[in-house]
C-alpha positions, -999 to 999 in steps of 0.1 A, spaced: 0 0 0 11 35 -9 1 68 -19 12 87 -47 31 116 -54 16 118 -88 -18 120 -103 -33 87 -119 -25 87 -155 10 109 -152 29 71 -160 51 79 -125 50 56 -97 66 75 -68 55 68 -36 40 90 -11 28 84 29 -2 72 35 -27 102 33 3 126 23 -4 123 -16 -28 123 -43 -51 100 -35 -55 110 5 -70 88 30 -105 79 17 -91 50 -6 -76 36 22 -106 41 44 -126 19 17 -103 -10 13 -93 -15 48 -131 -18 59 -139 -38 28 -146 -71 40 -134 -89 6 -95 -76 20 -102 -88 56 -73 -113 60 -50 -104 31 -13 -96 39 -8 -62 25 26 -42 19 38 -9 27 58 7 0 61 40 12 94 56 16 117 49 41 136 66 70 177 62 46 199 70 70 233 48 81 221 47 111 184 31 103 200 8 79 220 -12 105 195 -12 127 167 -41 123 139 -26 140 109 -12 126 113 19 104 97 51 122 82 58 91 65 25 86 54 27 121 37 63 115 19 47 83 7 19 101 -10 41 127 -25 62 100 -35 26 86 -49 15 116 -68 46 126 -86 42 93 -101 9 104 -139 9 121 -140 -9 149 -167 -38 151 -197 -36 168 -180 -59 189 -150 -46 197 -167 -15 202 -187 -28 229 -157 -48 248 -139 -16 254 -167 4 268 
């Protein structure tokens, strides 16, 4: 998963945060709560934090991290979720 920092149709597939670029959040919104994705392993191709430092460490990337959250904040809870942490 990835936005884009160019429109559809401009035949450039640079790759933006998720919410950052062209497409925003909405799409994500819609395919994250679409039940016909419920299970799938999806992948983040959004850029990365390229410093010498990050690259010899083998922890999570800050900037995947800060996707994910964006990611997982687009996600409705279920009804029963919902109700567990009431």
């Amino acid at each position: 998963m990835n936005d884009s920092k160019k429109p559809c149709g401009s035949r450039v597939d640079r790759h933006e945060h998720i919410g950052k670029g062209c497409l925003g959040l909405e799409p994500f919104r819609r395919i994250l709560n679409d039940r016909r994705f419920r299970g799938l392993p999806m992948l983040l191709e959004t850029p990365k934090l390229d410093t010498a430092e990050s690259r010899r460490r083998s922890d999570v990337d800050p900037l995947d991290r800060r996707n994910l959250q964006t990611l997982r904040r687009l996600m409705i809870q279920s009804p029963k979720t919902s109700a567990s942490k009431r």
